[in-house]
C-alpha positions as CSV (number, residue, x, y, z in Angstrom):
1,X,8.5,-12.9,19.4
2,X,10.9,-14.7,21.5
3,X,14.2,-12.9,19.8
4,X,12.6,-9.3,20.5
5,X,11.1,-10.3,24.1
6,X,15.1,-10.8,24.8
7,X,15.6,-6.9,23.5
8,X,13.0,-5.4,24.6
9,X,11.4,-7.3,27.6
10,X,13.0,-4.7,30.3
11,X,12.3,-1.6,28.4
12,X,8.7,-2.3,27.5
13,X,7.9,-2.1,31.6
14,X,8.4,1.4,31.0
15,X,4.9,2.1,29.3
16,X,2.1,1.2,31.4
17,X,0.5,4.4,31.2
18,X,1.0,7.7,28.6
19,X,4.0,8.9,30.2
20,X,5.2,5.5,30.5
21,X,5.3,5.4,26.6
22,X,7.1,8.5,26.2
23,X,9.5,7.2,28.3
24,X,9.6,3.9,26.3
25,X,9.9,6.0,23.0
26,X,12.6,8.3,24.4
27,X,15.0,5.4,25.5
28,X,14.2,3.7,22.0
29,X,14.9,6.7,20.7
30,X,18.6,7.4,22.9
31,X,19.4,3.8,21.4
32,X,18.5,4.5,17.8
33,X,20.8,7.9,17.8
34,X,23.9,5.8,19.9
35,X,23.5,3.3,16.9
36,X,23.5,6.1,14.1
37,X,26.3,8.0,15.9
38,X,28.4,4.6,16.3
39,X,31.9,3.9,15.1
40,X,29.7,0.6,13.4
41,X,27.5,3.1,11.8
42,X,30.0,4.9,9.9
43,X,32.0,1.8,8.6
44,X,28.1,1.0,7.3
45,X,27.6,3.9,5.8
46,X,31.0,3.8,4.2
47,X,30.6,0.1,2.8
48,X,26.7,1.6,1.5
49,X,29.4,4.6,-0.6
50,X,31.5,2.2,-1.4
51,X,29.2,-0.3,-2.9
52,X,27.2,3.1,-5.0
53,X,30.3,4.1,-6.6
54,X,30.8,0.7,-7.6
55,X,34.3,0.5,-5.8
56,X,35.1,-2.6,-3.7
57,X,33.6,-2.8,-0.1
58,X,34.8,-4.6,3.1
59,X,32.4,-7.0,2.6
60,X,28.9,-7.2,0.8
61,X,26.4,-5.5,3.0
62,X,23.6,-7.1,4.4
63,X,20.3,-5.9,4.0
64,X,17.1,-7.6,6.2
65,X,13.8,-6.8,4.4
66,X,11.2,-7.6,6.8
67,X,8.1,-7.3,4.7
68,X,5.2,-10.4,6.1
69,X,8.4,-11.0,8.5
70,X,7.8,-8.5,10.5
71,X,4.5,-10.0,12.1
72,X,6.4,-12.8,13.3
73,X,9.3,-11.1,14.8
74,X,7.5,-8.6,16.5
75,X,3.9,-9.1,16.5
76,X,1.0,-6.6,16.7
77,X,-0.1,-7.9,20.1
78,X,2.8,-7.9,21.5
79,X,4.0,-3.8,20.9
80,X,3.0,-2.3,24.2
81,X,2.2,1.4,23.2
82,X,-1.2,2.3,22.7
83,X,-1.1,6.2,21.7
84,X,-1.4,5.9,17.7
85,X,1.9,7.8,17.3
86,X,4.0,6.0,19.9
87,X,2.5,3.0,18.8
88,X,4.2,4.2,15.2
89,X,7.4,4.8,16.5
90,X,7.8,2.0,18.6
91,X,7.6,-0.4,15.5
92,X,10.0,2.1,13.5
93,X,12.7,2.2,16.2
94,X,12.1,-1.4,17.4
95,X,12.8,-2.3,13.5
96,X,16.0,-0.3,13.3
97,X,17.2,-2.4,17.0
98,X,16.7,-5.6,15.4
99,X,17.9,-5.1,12.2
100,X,20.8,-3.8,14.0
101,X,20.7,-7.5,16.4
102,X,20.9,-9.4,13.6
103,X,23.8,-7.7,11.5
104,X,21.7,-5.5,9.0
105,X,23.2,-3.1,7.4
106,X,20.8,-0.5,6.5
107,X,22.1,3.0,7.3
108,X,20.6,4.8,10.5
109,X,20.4,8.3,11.4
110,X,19.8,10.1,14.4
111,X,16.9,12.0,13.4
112,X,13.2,11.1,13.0
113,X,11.4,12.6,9.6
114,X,8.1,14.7,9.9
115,X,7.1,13.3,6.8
116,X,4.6,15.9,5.0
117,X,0.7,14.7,5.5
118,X,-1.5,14.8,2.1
119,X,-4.8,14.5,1.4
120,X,-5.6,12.7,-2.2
121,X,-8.8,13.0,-3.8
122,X,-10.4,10.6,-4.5
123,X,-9.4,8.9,-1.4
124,X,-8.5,4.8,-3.1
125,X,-6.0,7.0,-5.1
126,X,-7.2,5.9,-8.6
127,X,-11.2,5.6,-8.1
128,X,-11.2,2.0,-7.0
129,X,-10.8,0.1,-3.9
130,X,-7.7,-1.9,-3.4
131,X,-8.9,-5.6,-2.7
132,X,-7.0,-8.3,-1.9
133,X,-8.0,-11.8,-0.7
134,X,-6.2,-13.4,2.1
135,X,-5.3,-16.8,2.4
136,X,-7.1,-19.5,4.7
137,X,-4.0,-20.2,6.4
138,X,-2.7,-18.3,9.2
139,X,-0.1,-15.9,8.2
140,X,-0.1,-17.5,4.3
141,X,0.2,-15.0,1.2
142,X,-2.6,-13.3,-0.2
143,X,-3.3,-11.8,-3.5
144,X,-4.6,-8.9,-5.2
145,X,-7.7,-9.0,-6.7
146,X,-7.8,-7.2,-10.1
147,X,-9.5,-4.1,-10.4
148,X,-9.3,-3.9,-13.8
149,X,-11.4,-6.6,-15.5
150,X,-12.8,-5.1,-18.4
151,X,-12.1,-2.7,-21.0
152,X,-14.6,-0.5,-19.9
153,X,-13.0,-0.4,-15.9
154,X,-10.3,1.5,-18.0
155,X,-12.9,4.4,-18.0
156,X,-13.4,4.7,-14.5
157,X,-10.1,5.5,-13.5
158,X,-9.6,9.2,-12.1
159,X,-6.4,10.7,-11.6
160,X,-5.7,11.4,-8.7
161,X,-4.7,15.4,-6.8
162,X,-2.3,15.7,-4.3
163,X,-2.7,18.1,-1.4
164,X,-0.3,19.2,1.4
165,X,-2.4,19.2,4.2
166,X,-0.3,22.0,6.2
167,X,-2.1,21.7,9.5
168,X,-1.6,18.1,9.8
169,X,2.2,18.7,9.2
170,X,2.3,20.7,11.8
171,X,0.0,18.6,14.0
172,X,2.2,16.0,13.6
173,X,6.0,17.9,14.1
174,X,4.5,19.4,17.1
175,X,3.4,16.1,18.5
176,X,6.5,14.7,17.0
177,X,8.9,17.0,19.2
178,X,6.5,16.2,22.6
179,X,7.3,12.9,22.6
180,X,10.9,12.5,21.1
């Protein structure tokens, strides 16, 4: 955590209660739209068109996937918000900053989606649990554990429905707009 206790260390004195994170999530925020509004961003997002149309860019861009990463450069413990959703967007804009630190090139933009809130039935998606079993050693791969083991596992599965759950949209863009 060392590389995002050098980017963050100031700003995350900002949340020591729930107005403190606001705060915290508002300047996060200011830094996130300077980046996607940036001179930088645009050559990125040209490079990104470039590369799609299969026409020469600058340079290759450079794309960071995190993934198990993630825990080591900025772990759990060490995130300061405690409100669920700040909590939530101080990883996501955190993870934009240091991608941005270390010469990522993954477009930005200056907005944040409400992303649509669904409620699947049954709730494990296909009508099993999702198992995995971890690894004795600290922060060492896992696996999945198959689900399906027999032929007749095949006849358990359930399809599963997809619901827009309109209130929790709305829950969620409303809560969304008080903090950002």
């Amino acid at each position: 955590m060392v590389y995002c206790k050098e980017l963050f260390d100031e700003l995350d004195r900002l949340a020591g209660d729930r107005k403190g994170e606001v705060r915290l999530i508002r300047e996060l925020a200011a830094r996130v739209v300077g980046l996607a509004r940036s001179p930088g961003m645009a050559l990125i997002r040209k490079r990104w068109r470039d590369v799609l149309a299969m026409r020469k860019p600058d340079r290759p861009p450079v794309w960071c996937h995190g993934n198990a990463s993630w825990n080591e450069i900025m772990p759990t413990d060490e995130l300061v918000c405690r409100d669920p959703l700040c909590r939530e967007l101080e990883v996501e804009l955190k993870r934009v900053l240091v991608k941005d630190a270390i010469g990522d090139d993954t477009p930005v933009n200056d907005y944040v989606m409400v992303t649509t809130r669904l409620e699947v039935e049954p709730p494990n998606t296909w009508g099993f649990d999702i198992r995995h079993e971890a690894s004795k050693d600290k922060g060492g791969a896992w696996r999945y554990q198959p689900a399906l083991t027999t032929a007749e596992d095949f006849d358990r599965l359930v399809v599963p429905s997809y619901r827009v759950s309109e209130a929790a949209t709305a829950e969620r863009r409303e809560r969304l707009g008080e903090i950002l």
